[in-house]
Each structure stands twice: as C-alpha cells, then as structure tokens.
mmCIF file of the N, C-alpha and C atoms, coordinates in Angstrom:
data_MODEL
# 
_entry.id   MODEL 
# 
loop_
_atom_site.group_PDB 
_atom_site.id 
_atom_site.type_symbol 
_atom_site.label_atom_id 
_atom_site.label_alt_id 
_atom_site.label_comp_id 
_atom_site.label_asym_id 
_atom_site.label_entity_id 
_atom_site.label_seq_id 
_atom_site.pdbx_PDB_ins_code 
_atom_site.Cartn_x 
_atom_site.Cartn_y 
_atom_site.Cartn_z 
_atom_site.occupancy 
_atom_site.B_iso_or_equiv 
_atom_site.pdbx_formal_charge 
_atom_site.auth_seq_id 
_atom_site.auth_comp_id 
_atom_site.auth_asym_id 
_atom_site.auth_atom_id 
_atom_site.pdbx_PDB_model_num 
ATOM 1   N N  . UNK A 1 1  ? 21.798  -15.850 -4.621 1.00 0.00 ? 1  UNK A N  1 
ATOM 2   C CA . UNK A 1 1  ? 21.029  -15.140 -3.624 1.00 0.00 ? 1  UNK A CA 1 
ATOM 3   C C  . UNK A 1 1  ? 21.195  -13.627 -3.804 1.00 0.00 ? 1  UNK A C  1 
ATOM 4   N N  . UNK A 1 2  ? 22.332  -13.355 -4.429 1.00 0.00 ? 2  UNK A N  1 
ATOM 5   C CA . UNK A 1 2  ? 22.437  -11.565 -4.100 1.00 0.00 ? 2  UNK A CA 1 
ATOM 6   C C  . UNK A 1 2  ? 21.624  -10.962 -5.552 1.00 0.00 ? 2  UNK A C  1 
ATOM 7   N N  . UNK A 1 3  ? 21.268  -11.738 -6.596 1.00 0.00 ? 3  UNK A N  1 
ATOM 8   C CA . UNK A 1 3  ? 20.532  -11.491 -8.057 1.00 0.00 ? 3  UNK A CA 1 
ATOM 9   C C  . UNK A 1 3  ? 19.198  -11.233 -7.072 1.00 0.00 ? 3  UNK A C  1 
ATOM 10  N N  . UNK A 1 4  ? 18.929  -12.093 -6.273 1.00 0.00 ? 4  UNK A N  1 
ATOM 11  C CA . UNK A 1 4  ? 17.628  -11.717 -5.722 1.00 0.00 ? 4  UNK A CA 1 
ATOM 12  C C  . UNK A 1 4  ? 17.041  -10.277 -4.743 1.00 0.00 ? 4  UNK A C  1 
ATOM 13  N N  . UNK A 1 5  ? 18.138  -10.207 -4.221 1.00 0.00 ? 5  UNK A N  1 
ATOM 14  C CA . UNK A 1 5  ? 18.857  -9.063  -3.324 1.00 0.00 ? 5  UNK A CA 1 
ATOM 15  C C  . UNK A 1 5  ? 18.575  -7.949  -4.204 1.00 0.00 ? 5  UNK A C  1 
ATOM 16  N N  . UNK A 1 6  ? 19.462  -7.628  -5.096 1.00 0.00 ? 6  UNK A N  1 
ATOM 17  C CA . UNK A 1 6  ? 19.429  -6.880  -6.140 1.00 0.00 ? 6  UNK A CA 1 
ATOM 18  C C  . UNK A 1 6  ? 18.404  -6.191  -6.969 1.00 0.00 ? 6  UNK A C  1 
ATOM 19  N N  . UNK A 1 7  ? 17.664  -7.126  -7.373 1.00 0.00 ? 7  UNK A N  1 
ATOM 20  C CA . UNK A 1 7  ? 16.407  -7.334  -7.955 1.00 0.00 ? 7  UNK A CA 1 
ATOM 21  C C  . UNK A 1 7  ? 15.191  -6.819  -7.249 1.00 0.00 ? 7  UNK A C  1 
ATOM 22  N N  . UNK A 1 8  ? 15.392  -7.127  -5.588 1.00 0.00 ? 8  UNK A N  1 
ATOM 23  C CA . UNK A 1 8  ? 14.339  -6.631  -4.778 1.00 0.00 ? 8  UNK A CA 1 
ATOM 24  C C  . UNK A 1 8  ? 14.643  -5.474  -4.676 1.00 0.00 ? 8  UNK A C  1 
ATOM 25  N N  . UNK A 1 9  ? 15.534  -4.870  -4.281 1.00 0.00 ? 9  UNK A N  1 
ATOM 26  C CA . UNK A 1 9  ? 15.880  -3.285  -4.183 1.00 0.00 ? 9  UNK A CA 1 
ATOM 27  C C  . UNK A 1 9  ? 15.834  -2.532  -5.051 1.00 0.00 ? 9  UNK A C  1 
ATOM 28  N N  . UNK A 1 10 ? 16.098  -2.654  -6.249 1.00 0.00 ? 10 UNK A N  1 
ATOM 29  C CA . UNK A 1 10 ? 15.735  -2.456  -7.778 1.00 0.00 ? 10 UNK A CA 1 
ATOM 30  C C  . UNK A 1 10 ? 14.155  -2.204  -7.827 1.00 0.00 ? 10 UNK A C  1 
ATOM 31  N N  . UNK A 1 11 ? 13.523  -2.991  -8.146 1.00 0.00 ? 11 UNK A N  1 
ATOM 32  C CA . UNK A 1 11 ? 12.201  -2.985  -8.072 1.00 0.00 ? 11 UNK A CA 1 
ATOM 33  C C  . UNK A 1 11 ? 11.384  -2.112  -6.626 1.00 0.00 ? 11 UNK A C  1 
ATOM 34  N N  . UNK A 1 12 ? 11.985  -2.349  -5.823 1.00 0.00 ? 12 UNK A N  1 
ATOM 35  C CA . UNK A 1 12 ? 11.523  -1.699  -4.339 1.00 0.00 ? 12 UNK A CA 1 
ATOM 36  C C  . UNK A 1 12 ? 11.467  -0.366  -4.536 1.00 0.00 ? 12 UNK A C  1 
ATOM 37  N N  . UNK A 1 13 ? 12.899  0.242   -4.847 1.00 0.00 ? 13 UNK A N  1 
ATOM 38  C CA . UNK A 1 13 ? 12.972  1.571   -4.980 1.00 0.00 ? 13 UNK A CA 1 
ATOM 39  C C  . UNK A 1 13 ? 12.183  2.661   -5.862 1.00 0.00 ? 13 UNK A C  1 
ATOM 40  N N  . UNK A 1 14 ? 12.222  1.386   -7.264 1.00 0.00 ? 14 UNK A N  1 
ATOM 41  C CA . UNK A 1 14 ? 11.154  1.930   -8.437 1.00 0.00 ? 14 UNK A CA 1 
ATOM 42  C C  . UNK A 1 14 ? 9.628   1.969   -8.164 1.00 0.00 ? 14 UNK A C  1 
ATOM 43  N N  . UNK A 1 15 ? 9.109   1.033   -7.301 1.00 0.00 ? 15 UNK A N  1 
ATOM 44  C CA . UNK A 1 15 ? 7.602   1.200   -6.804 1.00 0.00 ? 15 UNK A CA 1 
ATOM 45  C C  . UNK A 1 15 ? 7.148   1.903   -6.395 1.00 0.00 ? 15 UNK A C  1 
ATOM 46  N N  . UNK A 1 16 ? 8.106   2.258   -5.089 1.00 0.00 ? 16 UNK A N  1 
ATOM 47  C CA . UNK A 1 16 ? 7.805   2.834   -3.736 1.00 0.00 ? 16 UNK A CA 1 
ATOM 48  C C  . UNK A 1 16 ? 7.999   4.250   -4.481 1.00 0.00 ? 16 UNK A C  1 
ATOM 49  N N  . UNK A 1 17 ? 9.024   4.555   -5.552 1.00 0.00 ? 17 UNK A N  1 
ATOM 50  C CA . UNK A 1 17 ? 8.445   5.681   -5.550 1.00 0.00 ? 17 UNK A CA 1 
ATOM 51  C C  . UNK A 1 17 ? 8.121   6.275   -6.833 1.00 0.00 ? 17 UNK A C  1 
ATOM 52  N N  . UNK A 1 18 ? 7.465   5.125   -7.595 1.00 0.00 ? 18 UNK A N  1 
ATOM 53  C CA . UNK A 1 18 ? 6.505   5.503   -7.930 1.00 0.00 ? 18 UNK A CA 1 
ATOM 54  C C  . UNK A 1 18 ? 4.676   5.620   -7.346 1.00 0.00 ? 18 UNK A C  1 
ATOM 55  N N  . UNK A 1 19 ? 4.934   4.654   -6.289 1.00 0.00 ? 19 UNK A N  1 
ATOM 56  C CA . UNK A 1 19 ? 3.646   4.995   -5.314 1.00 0.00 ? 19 UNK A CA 1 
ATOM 57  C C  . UNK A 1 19 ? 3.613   6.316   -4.790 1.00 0.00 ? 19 UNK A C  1 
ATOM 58  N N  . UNK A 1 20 ? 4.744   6.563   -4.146 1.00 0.00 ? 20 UNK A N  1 
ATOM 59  C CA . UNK A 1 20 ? 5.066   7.916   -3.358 1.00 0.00 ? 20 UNK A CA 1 
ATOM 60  C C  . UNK A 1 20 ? 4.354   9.247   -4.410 1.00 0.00 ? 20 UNK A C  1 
ATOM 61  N N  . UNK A 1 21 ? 4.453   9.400   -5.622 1.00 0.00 ? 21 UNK A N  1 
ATOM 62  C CA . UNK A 1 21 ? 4.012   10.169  -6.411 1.00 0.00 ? 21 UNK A CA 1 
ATOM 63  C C  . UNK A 1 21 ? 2.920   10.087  -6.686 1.00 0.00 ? 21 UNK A C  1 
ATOM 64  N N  . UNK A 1 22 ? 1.853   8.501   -6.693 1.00 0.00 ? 22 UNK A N  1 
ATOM 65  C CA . UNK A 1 22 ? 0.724   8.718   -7.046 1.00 0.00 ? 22 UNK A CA 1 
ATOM 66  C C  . UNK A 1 22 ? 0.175   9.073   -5.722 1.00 0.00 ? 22 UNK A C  1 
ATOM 67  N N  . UNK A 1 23 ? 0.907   8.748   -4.995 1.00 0.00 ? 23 UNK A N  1 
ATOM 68  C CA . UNK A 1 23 ? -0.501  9.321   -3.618 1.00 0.00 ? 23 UNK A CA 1 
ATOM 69  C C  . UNK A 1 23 ? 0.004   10.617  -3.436 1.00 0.00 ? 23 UNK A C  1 
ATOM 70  N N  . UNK A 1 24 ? 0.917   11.544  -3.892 1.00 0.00 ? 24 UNK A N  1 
ATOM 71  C CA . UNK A 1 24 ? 1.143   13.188  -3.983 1.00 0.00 ? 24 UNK A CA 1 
ATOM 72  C C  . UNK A 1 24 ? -0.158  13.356  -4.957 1.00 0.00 ? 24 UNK A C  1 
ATOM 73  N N  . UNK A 1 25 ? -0.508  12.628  -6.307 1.00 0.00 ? 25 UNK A N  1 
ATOM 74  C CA . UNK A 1 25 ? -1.663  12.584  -7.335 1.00 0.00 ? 25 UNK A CA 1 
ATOM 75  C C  . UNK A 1 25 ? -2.564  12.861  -6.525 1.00 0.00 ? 25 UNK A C  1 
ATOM 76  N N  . UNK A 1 26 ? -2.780  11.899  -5.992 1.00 0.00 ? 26 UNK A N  1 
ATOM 77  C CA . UNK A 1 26 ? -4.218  12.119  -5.189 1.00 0.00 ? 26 UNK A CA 1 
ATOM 78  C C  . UNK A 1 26 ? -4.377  12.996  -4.033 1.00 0.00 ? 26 UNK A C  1 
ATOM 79  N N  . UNK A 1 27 ? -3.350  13.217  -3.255 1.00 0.00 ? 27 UNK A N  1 
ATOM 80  C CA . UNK A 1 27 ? -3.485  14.361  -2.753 1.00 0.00 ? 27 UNK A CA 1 
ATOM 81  C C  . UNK A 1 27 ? -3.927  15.388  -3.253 1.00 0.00 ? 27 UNK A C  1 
ATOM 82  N N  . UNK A 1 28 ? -3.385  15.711  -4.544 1.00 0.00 ? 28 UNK A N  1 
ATOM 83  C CA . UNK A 1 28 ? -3.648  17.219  -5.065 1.00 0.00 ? 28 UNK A CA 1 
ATOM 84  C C  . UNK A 1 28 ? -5.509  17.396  -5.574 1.00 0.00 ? 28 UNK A C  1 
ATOM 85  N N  . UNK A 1 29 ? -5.916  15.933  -5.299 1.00 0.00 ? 29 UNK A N  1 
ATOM 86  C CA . UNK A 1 29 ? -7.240  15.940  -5.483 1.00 0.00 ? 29 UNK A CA 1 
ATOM 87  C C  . UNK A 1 29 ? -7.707  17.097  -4.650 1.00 0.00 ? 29 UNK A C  1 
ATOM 88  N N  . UNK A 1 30 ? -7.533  17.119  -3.038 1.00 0.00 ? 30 UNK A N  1 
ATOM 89  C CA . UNK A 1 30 ? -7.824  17.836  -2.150 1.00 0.00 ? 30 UNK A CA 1 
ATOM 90  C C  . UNK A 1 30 ? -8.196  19.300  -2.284 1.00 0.00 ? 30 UNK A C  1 
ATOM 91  N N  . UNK A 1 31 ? -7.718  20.110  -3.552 1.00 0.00 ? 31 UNK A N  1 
ATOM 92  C CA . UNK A 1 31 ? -7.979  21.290  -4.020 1.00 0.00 ? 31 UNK A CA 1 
ATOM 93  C C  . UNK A 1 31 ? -8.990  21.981  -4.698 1.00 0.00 ? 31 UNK A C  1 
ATOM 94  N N  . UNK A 1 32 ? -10.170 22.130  -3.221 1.00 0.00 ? 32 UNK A N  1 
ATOM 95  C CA . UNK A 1 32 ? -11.379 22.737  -3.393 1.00 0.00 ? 32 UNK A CA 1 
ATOM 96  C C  . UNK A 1 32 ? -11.780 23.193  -4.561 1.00 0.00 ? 32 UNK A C  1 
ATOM 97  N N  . UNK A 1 33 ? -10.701 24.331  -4.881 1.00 0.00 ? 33 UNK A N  1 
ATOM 98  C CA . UNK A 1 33 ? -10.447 25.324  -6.321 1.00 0.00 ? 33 UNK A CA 1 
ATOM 99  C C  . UNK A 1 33 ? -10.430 24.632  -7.051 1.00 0.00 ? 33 UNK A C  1 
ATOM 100 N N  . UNK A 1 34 ? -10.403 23.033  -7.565 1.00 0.00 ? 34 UNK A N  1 
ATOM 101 C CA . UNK A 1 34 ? -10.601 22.623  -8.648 1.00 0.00 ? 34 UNK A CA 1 
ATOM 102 C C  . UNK A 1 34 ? -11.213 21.526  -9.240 1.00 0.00 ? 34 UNK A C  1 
ATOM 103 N N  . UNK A 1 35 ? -11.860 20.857  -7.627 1.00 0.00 ? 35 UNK A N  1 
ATOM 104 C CA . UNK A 1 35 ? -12.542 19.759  -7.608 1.00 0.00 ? 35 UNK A CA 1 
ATOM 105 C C  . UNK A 1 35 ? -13.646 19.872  -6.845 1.00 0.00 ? 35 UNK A C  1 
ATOM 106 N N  . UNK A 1 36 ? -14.725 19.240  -6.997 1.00 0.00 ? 36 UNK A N  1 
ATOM 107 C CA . UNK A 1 36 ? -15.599 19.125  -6.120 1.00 0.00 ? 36 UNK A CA 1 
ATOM 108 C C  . UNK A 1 36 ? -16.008 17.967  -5.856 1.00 0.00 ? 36 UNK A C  1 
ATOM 109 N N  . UNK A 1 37 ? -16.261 17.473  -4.348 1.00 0.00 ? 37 UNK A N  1 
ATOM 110 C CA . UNK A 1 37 ? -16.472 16.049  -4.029 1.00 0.00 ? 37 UNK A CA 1 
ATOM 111 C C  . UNK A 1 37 ? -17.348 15.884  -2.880 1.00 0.00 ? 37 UNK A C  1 
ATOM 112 N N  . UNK A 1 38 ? -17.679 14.595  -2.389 1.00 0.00 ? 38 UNK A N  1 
ATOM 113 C CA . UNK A 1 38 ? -18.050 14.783  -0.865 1.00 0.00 ? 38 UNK A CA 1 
ATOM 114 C C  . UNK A 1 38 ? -16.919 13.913  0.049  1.00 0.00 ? 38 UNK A C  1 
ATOM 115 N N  . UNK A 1 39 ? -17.452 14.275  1.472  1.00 0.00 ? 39 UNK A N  1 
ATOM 116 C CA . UNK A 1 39 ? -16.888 13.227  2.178  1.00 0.00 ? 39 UNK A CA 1 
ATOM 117 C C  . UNK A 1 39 ? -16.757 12.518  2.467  1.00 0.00 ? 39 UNK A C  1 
ATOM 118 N N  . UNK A 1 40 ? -17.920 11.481  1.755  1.00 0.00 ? 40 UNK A N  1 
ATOM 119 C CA . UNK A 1 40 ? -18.104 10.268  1.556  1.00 0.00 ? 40 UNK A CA 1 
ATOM 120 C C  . UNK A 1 40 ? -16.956 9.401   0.531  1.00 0.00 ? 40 UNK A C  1 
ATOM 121 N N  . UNK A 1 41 ? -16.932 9.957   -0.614 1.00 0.00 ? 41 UNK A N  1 
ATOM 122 C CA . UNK A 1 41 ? -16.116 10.127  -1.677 1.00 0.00 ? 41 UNK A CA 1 
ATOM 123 C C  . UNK A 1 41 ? -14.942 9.803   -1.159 1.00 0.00 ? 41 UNK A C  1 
ATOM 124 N N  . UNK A 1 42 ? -14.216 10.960  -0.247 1.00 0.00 ? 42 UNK A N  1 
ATOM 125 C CA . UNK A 1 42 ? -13.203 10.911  0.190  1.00 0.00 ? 42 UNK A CA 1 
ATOM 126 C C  . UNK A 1 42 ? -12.891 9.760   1.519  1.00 0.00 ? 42 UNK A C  1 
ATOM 127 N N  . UNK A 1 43 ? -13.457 9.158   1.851  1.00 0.00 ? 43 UNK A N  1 
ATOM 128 C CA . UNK A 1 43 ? -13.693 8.351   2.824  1.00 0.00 ? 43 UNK A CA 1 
ATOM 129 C C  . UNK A 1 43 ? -13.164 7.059   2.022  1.00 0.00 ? 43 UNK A C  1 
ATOM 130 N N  . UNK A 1 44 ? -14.180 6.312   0.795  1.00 0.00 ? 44 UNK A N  1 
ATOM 131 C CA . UNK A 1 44 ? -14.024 5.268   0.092  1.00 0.00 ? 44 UNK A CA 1 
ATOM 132 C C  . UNK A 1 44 ? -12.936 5.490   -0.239 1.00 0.00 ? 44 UNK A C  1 
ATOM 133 N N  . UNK A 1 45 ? -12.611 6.700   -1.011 1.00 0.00 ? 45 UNK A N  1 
ATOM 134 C CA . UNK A 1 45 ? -10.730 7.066   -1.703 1.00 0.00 ? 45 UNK A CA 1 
ATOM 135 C C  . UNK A 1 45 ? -9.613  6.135   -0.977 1.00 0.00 ? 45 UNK A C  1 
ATOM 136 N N  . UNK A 1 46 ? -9.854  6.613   0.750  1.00 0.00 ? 46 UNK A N  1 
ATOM 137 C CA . UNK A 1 46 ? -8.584  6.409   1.770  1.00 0.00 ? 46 UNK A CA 1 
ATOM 138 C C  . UNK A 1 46 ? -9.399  4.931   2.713  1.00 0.00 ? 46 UNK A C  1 
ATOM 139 N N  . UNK A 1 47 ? -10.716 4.316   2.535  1.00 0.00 ? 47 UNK A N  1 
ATOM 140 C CA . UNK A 1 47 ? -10.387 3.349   2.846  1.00 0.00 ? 47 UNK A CA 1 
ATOM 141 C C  . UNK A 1 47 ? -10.026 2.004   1.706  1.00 0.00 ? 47 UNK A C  1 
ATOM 142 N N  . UNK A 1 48 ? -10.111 2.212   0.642  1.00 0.00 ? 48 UNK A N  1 
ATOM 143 C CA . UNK A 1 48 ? -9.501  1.686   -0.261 1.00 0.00 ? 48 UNK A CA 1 
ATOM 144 C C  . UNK A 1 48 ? -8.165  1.698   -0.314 1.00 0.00 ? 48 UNK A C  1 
ATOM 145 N N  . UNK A 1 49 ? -7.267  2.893   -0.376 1.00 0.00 ? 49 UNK A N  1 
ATOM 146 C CA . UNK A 1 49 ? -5.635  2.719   -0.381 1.00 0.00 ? 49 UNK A CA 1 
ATOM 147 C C  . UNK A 1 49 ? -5.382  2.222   0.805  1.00 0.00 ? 49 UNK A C  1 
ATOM 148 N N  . UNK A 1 50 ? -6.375  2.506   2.392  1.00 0.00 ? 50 UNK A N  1 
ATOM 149 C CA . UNK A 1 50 ? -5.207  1.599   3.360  1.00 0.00 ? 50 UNK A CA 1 
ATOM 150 C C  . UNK A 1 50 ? -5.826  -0.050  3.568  1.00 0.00 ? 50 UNK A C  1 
ATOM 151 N N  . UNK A 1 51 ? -7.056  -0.338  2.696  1.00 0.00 ? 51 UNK A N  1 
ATOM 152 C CA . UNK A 1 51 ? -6.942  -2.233  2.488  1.00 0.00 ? 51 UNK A CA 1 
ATOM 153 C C  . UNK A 1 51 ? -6.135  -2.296  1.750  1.00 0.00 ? 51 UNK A C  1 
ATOM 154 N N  . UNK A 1 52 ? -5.691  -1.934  1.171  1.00 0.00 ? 52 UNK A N  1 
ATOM 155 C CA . UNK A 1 52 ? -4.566  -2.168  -0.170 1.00 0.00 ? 52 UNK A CA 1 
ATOM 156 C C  . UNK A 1 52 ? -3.459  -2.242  0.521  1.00 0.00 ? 52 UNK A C  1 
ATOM 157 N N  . UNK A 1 53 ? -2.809  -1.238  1.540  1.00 0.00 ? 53 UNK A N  1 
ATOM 158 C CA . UNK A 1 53 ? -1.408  -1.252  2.226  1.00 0.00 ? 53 UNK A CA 1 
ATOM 159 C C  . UNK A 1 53 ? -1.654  -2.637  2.975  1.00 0.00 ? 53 UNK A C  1 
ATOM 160 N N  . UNK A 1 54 ? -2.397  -2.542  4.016  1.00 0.00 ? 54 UNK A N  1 
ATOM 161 C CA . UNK A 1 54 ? -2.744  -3.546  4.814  1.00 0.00 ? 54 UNK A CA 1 
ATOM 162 C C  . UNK A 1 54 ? -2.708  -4.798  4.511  1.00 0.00 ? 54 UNK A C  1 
ATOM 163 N N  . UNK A 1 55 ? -2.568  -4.947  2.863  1.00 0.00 ? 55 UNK A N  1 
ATOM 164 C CA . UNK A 1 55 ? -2.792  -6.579  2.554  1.00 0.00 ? 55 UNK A CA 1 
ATOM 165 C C  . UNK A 1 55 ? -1.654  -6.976  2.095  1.00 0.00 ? 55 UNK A C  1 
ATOM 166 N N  . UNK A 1 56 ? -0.582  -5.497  1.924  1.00 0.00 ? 56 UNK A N  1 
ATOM 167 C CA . UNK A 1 56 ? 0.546   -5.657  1.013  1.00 0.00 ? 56 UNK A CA 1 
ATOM 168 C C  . UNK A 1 56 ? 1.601   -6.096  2.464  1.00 0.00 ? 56 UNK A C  1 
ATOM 169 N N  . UNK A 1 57 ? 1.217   -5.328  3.408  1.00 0.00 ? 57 UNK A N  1 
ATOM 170 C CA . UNK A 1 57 ? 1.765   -5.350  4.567  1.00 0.00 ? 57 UNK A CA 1 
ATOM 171 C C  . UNK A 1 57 ? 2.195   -6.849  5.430  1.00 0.00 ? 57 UNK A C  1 
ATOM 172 N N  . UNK A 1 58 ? 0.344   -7.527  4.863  1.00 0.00 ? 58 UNK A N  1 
ATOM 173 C CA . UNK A 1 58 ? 0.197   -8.738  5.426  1.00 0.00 ? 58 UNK A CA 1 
ATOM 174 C C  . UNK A 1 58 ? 1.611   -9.597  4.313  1.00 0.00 ? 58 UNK A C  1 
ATOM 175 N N  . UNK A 1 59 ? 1.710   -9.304  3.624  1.00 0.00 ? 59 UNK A N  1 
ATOM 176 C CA . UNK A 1 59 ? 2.396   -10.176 2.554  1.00 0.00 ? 59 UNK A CA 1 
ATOM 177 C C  . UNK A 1 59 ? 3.868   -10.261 3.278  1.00 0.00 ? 59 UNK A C  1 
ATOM 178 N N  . UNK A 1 60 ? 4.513   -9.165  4.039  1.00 0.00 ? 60 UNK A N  1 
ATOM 179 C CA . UNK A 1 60 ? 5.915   -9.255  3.929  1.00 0.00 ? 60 UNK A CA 1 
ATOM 180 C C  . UNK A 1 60 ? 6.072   -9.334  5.618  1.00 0.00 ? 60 UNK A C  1 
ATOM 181 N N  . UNK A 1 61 ? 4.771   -10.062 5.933  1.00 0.00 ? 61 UNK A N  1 
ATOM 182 C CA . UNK A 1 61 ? 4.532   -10.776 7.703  1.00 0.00 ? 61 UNK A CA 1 
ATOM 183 C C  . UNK A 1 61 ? 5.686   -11.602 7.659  1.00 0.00 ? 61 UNK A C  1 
ATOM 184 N N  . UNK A 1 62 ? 6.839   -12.186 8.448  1.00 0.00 ? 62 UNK A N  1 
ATOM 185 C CA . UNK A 1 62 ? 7.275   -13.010 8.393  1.00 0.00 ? 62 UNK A CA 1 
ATOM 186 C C  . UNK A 1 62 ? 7.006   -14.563 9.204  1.00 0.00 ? 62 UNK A C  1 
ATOM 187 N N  . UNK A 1 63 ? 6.040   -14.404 9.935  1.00 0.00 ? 63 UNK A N  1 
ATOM 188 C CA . UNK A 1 63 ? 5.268   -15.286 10.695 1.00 0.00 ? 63 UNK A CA 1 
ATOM 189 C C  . UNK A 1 63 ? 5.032   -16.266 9.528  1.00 0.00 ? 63 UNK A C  1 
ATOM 190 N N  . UNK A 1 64 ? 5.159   -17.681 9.353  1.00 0.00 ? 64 UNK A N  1 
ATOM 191 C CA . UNK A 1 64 ? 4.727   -18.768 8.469  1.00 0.00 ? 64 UNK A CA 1 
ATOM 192 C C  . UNK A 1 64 ? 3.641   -19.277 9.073  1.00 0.00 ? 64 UNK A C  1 
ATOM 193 N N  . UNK A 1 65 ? 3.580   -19.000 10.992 1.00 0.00 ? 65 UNK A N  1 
ATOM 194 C CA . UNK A 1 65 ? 2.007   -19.698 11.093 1.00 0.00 ? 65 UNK A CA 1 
ATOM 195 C C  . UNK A 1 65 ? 1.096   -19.082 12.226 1.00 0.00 ? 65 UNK A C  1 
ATOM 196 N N  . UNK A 1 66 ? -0.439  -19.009 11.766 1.00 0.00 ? 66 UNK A N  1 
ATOM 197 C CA . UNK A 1 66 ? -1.201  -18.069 12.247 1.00 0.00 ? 66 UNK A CA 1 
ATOM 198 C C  . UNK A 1 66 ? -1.257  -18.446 13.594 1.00 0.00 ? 66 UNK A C  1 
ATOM 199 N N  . UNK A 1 67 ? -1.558  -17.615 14.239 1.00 0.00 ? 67 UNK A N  1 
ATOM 200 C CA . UNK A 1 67 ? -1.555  -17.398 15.569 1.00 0.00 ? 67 UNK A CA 1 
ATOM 201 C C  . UNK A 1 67 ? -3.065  -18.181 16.525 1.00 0.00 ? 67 UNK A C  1 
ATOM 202 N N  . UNK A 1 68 ? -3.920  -18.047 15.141 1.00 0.00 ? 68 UNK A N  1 
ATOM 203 C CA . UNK A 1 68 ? -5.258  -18.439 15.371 1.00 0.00 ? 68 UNK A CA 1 
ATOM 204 C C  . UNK A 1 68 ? -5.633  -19.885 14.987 1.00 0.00 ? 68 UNK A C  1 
ATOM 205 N N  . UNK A 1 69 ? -4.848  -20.566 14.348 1.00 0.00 ? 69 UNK A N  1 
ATOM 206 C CA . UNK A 1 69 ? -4.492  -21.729 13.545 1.00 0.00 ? 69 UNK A CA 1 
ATOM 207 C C  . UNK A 1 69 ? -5.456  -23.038 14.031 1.00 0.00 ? 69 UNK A C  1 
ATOM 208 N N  . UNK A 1 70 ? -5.149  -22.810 15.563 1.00 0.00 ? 70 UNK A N  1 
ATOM 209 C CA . UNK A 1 70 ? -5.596  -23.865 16.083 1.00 0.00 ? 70 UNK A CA 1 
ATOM 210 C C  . UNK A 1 70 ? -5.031  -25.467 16.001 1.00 0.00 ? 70 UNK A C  1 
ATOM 211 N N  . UNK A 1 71 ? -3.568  -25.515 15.145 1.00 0.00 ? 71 UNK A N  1 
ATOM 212 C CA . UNK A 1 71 ? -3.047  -26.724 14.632 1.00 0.00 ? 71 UNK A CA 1 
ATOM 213 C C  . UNK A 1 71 ? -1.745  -26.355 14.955 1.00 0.00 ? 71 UNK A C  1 
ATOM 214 N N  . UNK A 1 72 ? -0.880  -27.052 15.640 1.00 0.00 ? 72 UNK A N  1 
ATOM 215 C CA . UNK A 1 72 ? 0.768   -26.971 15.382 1.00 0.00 ? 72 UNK A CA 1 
ATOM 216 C C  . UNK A 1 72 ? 1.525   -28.431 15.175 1.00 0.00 ? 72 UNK A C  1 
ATOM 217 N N  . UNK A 1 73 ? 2.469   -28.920 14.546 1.00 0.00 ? 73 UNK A N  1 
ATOM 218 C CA . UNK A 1 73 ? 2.854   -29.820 14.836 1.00 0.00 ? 73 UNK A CA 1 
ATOM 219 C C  . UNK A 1 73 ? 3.958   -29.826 15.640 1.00 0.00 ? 73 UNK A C  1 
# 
C-alpha cells in the first residue's frame, strides 16, 4: 500500500506542477503587446481548461453511488 502512496505523490507533485506552469503559458497569452485575439477566443480557451478540471475533479469524487441513481440495494 505505501508503493502506491508513494507513487501517487510522486506523480502528483510532478503534474500539478507541471500544470501549474502551463497555465502561467497561457496566461502570458494575455499580452496585448504580443498577441492578438478576441473574446470569444478567450472564452473557448477557459471554458475548455475548466471541463477539463471539472472532469478530473469528478474522478477523485469519493462517492461510489450517484445520488440520482434511482437504484440502491
């Protein structure tokens, strides 16, 4: 159990920040002086990264059963 432990924090730490840096990336998009875009553009950008959080989010739900299910045994 603790290889698994290990392994998750390992990997956790390396993601997260390597995520942490790409969304500094895309931030620096934001710089009028060197990009030009619309706000539309920028709209799809950020609702794309937060379905992406949102689904990653859903993943580490600890709930095993939906609320909406309509079935329990």
């Amino acid at each position: 159990m603790r290889d698994k432990r290990e392994r998750f924090l390992t990997l956790a730490e390396n993601r997260v920040n390597r995520l942490l840096k790409e969304i500094q990336l895309v931030g620096n998009l934001g710089n009028r002086a060197n990009y030009q875009y619309t706000a539309d553009e920028v709209r799809k950008i950020f609702v794309a990264i937060e379905t992406e959080i949102k689904t990653a989010r859903r993943r580490f739900d600890e709930r095993t059963d939906s609320a909406d299910s309509g079935f329990k045994l």
